[in-house]
Legacy VTK file of the C-alpha trace (Angstrom):
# vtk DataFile Version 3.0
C-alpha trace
ASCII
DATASET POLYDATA
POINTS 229 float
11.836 48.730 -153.261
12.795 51.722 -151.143
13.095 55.262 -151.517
16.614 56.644 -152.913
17.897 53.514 -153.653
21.378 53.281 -155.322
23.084 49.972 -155.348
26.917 50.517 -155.608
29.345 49.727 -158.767
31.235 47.101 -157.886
29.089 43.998 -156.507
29.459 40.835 -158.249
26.347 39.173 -159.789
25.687 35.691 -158.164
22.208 33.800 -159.381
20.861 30.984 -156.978
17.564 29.052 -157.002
16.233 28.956 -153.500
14.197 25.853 -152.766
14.691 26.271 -148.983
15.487 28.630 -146.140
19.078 29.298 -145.897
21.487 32.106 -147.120
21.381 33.726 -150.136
24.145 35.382 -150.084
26.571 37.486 -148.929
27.071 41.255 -149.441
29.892 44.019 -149.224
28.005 47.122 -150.600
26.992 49.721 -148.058
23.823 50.179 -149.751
23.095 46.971 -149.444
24.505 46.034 -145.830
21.564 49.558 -145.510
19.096 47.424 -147.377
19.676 44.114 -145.591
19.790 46.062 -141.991
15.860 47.989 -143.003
14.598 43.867 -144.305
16.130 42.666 -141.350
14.135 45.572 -138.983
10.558 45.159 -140.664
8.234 41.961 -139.796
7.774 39.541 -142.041
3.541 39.478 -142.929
1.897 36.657 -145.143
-0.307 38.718 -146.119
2.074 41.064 -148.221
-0.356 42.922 -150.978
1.077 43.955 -154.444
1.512 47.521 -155.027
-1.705 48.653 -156.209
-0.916 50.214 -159.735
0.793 46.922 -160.376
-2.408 45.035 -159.725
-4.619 47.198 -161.345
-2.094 47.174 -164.598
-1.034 43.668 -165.349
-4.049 41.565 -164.231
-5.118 41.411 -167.696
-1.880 39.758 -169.457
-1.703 36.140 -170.220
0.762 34.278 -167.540
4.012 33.653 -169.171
7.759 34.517 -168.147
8.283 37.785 -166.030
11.538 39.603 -164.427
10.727 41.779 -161.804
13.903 44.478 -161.088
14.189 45.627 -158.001
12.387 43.356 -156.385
12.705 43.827 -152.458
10.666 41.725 -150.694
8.757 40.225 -153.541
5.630 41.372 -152.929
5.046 41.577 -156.957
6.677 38.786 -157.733
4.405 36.733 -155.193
1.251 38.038 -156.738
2.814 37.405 -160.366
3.478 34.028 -159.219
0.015 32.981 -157.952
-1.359 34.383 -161.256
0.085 31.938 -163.502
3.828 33.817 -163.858
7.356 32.548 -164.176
8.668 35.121 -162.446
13.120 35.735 -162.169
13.056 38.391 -159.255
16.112 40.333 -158.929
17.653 42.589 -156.419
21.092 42.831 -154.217
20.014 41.991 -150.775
19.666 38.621 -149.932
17.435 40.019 -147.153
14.835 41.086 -148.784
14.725 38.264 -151.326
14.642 36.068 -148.314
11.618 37.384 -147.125
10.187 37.098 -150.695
11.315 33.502 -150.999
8.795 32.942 -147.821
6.349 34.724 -149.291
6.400 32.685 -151.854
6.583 29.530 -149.491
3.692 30.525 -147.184
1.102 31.037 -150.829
2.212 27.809 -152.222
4.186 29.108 -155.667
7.740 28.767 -154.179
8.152 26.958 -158.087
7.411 29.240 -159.898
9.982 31.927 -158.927
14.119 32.352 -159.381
15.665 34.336 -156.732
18.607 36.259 -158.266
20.796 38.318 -156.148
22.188 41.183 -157.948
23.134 44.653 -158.521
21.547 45.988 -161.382
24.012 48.255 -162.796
25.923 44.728 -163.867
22.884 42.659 -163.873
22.193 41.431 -167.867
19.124 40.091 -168.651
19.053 38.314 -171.235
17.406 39.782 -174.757
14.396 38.720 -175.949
13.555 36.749 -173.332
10.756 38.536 -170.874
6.819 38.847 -171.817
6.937 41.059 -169.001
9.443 43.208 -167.223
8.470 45.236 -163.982
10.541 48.484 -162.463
8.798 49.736 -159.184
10.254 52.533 -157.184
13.750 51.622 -158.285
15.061 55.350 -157.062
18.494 55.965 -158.388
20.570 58.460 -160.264
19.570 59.186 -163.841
22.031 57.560 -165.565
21.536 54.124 -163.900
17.681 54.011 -164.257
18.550 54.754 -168.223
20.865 52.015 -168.274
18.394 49.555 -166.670
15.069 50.300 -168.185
17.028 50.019 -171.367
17.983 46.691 -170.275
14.718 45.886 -169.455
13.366 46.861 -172.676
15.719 44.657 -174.484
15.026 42.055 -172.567
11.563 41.864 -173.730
10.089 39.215 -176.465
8.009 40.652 -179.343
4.784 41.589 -177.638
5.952 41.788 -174.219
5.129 44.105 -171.951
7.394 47.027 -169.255
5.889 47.983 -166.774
7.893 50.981 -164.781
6.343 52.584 -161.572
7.992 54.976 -159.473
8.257 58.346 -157.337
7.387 61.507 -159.278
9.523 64.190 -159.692
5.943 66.636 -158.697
5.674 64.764 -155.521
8.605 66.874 -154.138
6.464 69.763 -153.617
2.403 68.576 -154.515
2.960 64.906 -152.793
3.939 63.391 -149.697
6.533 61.002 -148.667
9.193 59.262 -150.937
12.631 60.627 -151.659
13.193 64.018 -151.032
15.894 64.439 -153.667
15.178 65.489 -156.948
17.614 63.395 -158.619
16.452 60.102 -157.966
12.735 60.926 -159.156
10.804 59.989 -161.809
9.045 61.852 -165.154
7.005 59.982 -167.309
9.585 62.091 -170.076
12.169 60.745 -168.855
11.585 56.718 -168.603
10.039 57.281 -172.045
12.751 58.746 -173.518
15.035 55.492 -172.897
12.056 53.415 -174.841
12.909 53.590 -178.814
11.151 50.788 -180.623
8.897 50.186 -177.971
5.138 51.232 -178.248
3.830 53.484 -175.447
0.548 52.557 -173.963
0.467 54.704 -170.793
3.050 57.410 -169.819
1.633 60.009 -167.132
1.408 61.063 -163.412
-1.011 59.054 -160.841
-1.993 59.467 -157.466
-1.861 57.273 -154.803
-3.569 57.429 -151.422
-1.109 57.382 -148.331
-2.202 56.557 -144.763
-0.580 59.289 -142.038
-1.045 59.607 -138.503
-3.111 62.726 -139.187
-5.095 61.130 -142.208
-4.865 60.254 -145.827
-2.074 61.863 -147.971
-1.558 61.996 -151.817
1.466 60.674 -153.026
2.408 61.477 -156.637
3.892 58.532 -159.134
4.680 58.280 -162.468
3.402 55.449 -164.423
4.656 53.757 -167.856
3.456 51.155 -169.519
4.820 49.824 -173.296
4.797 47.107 -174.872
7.844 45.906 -177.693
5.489 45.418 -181.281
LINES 1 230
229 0 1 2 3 4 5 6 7 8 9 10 11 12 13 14 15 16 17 18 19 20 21 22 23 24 25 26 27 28 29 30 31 32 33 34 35 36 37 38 39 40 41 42 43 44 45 46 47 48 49 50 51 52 53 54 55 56 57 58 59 60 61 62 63 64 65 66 67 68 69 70 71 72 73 74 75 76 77 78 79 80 81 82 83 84 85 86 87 88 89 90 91 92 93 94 95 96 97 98 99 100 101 102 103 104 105 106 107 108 109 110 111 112 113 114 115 116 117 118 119 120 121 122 123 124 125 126 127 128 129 130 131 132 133 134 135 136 137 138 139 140 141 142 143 144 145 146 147 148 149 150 151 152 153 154 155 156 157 158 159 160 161 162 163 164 165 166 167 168 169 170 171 172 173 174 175 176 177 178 179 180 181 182 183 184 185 186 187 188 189 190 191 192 193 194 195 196 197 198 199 200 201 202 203 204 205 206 207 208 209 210 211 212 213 214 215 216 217 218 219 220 221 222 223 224 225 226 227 228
């Protein structure tokens, strides 16, 4: 997922398996003919790598059935996948879940994943029905990212676990890269406060190593992890 990313209002919601390469379906947002046009201009690598705070979080849950929100290119869905996970992946270009969909294909657990295009400001998942749920750098306006990581917190089964990663709000002016608009940045108050009922294990600011032209770079995130009792 991409910086200052806002998928638009009025996209339908269209769920497809995708046991082969093909189309997955067609778009009329702007945002996502943007999104489809920067998949489209990047290269396609096998070797795709989680993101590292997702790695270093979840490796220690038991396999069992995972959405990922905003999923791009499915880099985190991949790795979910070869670690045991029935994953549903979700996001509205069929660009980038094309490239996940080989991803998937090249490491062998093309059966273990559901491709579902869709904008998540209509996107329902169903209650009660996720052991995990994963939000990375899904950069919108507050009132969407409320609306979806309450979503996502009802859509987890007792014990499940949401796992939200994003920009930081402090990165603006102590970070580099990412958005460069306030608005679509993250506090760890803020994803918290659309959590009732949920138990929160982690809720805080990390750091993350970025590689420039003229060296390293800190990037600032914020990091939540709960879990529904």
């Amino acid at each position: 997922m991409g910086p200052d990313r806002h998928p638009p209002d009025t996209s339908a919601v269209t769920t497809i398996r995708l046991p082969a390469p093909g189309t997955i379906g067609e778009s009329n947002g702007v945002d996502q003919a943007r999104w489809d046009e920067r998949y489209s201009g990047t290269e396609w690598d096998p070797a795709t790598r989680p993101n590292q705070f997702v790695a270093a979080e979840l490796a220690d849950l038991t396999p069992a059935r995972a959405l990922d929100l905003a999923a791009g290119e499915g880099r985190n869905t991949v790795w979910l996948a070869e670690r045991g996970w029935s994953v549903t992946a979700v996001d509205f270009s069929r660009v980038g879940l094309d490239k996940g969909r080989r991803l998937a294909g090249a490491r062998g657990v093309e059966d273990r994943v559901d491709w579902v295009v869709a904008d998540l400001d209509d996107y329902q998942p169903a209650a009660a029905a996720f052991d995990l749920v994963l939000i990375a750098y899904f950069q919108v306006g507050a009132e969407l990212l409320a609306k979806v990581v309450a979503r996502a917190a009802a859509a987890l089964a007792p014990g499940g676990t949401l796992f939200v990663i994003g920009h930081d709000l402090t990165n603006l002016a102590d970070g580099t890269g990412g958005p460069q608009y306030p608005e679509v940045l993250y506090t760890p108050e803020a994803i918290t406060a659309e959590l009732p009922g949920l138990r929160v294990l982690r809720a805080e600011r990390v750091r993350r190593t970025v590689e420039k032209d003229d060296g390293p770079a800190t990037a600032i995130d914020t990091l939540v992890r709960a879990q529904r009792p």
